[in-house]
C-alpha positions in Angstrom: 65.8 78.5 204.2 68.0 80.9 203.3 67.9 83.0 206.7 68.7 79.9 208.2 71.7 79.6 205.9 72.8 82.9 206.2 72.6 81.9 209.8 75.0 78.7 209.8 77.3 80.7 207.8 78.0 82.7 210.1 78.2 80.9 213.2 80.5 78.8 211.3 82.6 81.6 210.3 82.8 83.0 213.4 84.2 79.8 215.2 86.7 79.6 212.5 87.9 83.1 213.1 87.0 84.3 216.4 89.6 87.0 216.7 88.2 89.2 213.5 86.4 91.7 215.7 87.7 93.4 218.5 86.1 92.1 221.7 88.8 93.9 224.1 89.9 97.4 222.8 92.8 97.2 224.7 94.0 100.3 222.8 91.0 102.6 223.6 91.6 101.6 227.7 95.1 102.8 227.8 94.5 105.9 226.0 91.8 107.2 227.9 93.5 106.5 231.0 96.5 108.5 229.8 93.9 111.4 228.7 92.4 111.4 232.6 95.8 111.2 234.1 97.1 114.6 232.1 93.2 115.9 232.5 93.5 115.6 236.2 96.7 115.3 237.8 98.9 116.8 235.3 100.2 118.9 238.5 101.3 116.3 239.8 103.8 115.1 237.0 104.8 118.7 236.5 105.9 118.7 240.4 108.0 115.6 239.1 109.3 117.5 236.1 110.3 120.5 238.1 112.4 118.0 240.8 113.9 115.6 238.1 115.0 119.4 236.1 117.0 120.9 238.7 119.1 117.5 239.3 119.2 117.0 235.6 120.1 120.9 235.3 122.7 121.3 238.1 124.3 117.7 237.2 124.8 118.6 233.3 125.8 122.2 233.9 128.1 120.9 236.3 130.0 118.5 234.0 129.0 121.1 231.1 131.6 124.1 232.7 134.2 121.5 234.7 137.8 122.2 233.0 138.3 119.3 230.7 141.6 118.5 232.4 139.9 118.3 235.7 137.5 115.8 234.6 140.7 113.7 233.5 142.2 113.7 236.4 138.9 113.3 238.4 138.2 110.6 236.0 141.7 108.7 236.1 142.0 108.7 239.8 138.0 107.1 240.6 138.9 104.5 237.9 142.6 103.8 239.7 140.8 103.8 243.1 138.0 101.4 241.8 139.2 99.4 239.1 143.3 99.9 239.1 145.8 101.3 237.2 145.0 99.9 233.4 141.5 101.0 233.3 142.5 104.4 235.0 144.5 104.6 231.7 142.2 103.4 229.4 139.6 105.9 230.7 141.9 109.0 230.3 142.3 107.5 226.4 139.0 107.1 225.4 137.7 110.2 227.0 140.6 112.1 225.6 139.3 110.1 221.9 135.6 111.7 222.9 137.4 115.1 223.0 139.9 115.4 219.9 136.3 113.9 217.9 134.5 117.2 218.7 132.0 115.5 220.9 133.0 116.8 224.6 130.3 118.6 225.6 127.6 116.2 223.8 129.1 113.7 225.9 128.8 115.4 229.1 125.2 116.0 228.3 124.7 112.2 228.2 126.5 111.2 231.0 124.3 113.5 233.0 121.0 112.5 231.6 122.5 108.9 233.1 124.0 109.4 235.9 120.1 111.0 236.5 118.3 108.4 235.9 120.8 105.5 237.1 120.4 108.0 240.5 116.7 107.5 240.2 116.8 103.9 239.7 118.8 104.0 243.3 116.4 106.1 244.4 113.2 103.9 243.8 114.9 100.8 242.8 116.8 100.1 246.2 113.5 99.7 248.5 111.3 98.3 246.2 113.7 95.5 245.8 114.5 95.6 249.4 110.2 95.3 250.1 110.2 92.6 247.5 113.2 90.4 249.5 110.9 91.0 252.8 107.5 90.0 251.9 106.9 86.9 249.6 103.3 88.7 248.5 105.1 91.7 247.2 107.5 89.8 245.4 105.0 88.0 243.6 103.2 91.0 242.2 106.2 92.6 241.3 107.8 90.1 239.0 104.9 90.5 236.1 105.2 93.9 236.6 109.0 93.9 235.7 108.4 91.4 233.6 106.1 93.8 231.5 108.4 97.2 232.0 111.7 94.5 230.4 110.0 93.1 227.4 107.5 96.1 226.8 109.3 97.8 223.8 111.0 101.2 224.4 109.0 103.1 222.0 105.7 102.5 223.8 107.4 104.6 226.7 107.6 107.6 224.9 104.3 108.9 224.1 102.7 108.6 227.3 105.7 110.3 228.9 105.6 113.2 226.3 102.0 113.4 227.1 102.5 113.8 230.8 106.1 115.3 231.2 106.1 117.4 227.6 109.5 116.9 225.4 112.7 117.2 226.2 115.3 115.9 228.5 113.1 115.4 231.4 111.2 112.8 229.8 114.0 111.1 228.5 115.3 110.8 232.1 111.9 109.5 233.2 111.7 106.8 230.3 115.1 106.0 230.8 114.4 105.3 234.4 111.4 103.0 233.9 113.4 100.9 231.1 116.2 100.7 233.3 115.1 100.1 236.9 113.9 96.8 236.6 117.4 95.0 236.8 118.1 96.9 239.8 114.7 95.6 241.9 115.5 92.1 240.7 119.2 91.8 241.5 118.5 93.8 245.0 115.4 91.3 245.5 117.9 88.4 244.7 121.0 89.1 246.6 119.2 89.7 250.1 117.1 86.5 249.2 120.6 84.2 248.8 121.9 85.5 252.1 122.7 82.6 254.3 120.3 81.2 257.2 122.6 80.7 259.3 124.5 84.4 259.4 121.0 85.6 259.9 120.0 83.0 262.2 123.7 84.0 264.2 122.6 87.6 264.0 119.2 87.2 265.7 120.9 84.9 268.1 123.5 87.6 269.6 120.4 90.0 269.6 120.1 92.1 266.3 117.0 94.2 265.7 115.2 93.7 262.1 117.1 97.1 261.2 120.5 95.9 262.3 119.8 92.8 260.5 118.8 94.4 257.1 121.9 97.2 257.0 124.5 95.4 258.9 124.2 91.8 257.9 122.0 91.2 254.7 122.6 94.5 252.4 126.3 94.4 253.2 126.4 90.6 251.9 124.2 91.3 249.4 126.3 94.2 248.2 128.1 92.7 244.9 124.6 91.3 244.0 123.4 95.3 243.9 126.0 96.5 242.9 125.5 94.3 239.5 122.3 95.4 239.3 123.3 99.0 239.3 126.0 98.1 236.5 122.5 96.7 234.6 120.9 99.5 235.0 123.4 101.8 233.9 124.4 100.1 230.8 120.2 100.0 230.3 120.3 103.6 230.8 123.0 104.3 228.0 121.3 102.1 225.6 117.9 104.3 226.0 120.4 107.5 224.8 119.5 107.0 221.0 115.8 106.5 221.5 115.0 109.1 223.8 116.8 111.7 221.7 113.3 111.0 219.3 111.5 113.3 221.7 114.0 115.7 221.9 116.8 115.0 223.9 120.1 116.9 223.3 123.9 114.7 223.5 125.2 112.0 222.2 122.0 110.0 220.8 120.7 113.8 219.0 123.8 113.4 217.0 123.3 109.6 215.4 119.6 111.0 215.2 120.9 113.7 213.2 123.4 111.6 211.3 120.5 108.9 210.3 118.1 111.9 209.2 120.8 113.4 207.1 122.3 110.0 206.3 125.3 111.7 207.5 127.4 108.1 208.4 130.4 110.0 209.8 128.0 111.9 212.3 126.1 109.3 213.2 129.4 106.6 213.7 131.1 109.4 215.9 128.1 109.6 217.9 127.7 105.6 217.9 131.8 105.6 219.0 131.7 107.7 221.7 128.9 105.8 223.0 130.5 102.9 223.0 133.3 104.2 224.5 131.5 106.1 227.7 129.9 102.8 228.2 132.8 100.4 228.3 134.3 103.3 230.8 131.6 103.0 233.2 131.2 99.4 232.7 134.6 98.4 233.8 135.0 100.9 236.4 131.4 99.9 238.4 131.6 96.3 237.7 134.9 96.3 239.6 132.9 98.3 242.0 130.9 95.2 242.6 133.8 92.2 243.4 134.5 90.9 246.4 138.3 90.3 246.1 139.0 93.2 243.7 140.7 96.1 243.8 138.6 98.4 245.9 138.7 95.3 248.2 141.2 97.7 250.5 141.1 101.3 249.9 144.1 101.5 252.2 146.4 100.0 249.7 145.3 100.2 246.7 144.8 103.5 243.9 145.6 107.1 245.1 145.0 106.6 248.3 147.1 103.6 248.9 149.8 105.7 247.3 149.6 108.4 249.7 149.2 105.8 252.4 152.6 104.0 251.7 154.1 107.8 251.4 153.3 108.8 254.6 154.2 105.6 255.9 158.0 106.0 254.3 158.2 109.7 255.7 157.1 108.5 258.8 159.6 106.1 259.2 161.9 108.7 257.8 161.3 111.0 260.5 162.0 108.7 263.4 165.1 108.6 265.4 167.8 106.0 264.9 168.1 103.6 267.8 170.8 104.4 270.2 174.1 101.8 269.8 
């Protein structure tokens, strides 16, 4: 009788709380994958390492020994051609506040570990969503994926990328790129998907290949669409600085790193300020990138180069003879 108790116990225990032992050790699975993949193809990642350090390497030393005053102007006449005069000026400013706060260089570090990975979103980002707007199949196995890599918190990037790429600012890129890539697939994936039947069916009607079709009809149209997706992505990327500097990863997001661990606040806020202000820089200047009817609408007439258009117009018209009376 009291076997068979024991028994009914727990069976009746067991239905009332299924879920107190582990029946699928989830945990176990991903680890020992990650242990094979470093065991056995850990060439292979470092290959990736050594490619993603010499663009990291030649961007930041790039930015790193540029004149400040050059990268003003350079700065100043991008954000005048893209996005017009008043965010040309407010570009200058708040780089200029970056400088006189003694961050400079830390900044120049960080906009190279984006512009990196933002490139590497292009990179990968572009055809997937591209393959995804083409086949229907692909598109459905895609969107749990990205679902996963968008709500799958940024911590739980970093120790398997440690583990196959080692610390430092090459796995930042690479976790910065798989948190920030998925906009970029999604918006690409959605822009050639809302271009009109009819233009294509006009297209194939005067003769187009697929090819012509893709790059001259449906990427073109779906341009602002992409173009928003890059602006996700990059504002993704600059929101991954603080986190990936916890495995190591010099600029801006080592210095509120720093500030927290010392409880430093004035560190830590100019760090947190001058991120801030790189990201409503790049913000402004590529979401006017991506409008229809903005300024970049007519590179003829607007920015610098509209300005030296309309001056050689004026000298032109200088130069030529009066009309004989």
């Amino acid at each position: 009788m009291l076997l068979i108790f024991y028994l009914q116990k727990k069976v009746f225990s067991t239905l009332l709380n299924p879920f107190q032992d582990t029946v699928l050790p989830l945990g176990e699975w991903v680890e020992g994958v990650v242990n094979w993949l470093v065991e056995n193809y850990r060439w292979f990642f470092q290959l990736i390492r050594l490619s993603v350090v010499g663009l990291l390497n030649g961007i930041v030393d790039f930015l790193v020994a540029m004149p400040q005053l050059l990268f003003l102007v350079i700065l100043g006449l991008i954000a005048w051609q893209l996005a017009g005069r008043r965010i040309a000026i407010f570009s200058i400013v708040g780089m200029v506040l970056i400088g006189l706060m003694g961050a400079w260089e830390e900044t120049m570090v960080t906009l190279g570990l984006v512009i990196t990975a933002v490139a590497l979103c292009i990179l990968v980002g572009l055809p997937l969503g591209i393959f995804s707007a083409s086949n229907d199949l692909v598109e459905r196995i895609m969107r749990p994926i990205l679902d996963t890599m968008q709500t799958l918190p940024a911590f739980v990037y970093l120790i398997p990328v440690v583990m196959l790429f080692s610390a430092g600012e090459v796995s930042g890129v690479i976790v910065t790129f798989v948190f920030a890539v998925p906009p970029l697939i999604r918006l690409t994936n959605i822009g050639i998907r809302q271009v009109q039947e009819d233009v294509v069916e006009a297209a194939h009607a005067f003769g187009s290949t697929p090819r012509q079709i893709l790059f001259e009809v449906k990427l073109p149209l779906a341009m602002p669409t992409i173009l928003a997706g890059v602006n996700q992505s990059l504002m993704l990327a600059l929101s991954m600085v603080v986190i990936a500097s916890l495995i190591a990863v010099p600029g801006l997001g080592q210095m509120v790193n720093r500030g927290i661990g010392r409880l430093d606040v004035g560190l830590a806020a100019t760090g947190g300020l001058c991120i801030v202000l790189m990201a409503i820089i790049l913000d402004r200047i590529t979401q006017a990138a991506g409008q229809h009817d903005g300024v970049m609408s007519n590179w003829s007439t607007n920015g610098p180069l509209g300005a030296i258009n309309q001056f050689y117009q004026r000298m032109h018209h200088s130069e030529q003879p009066a009309p004989l009376q």
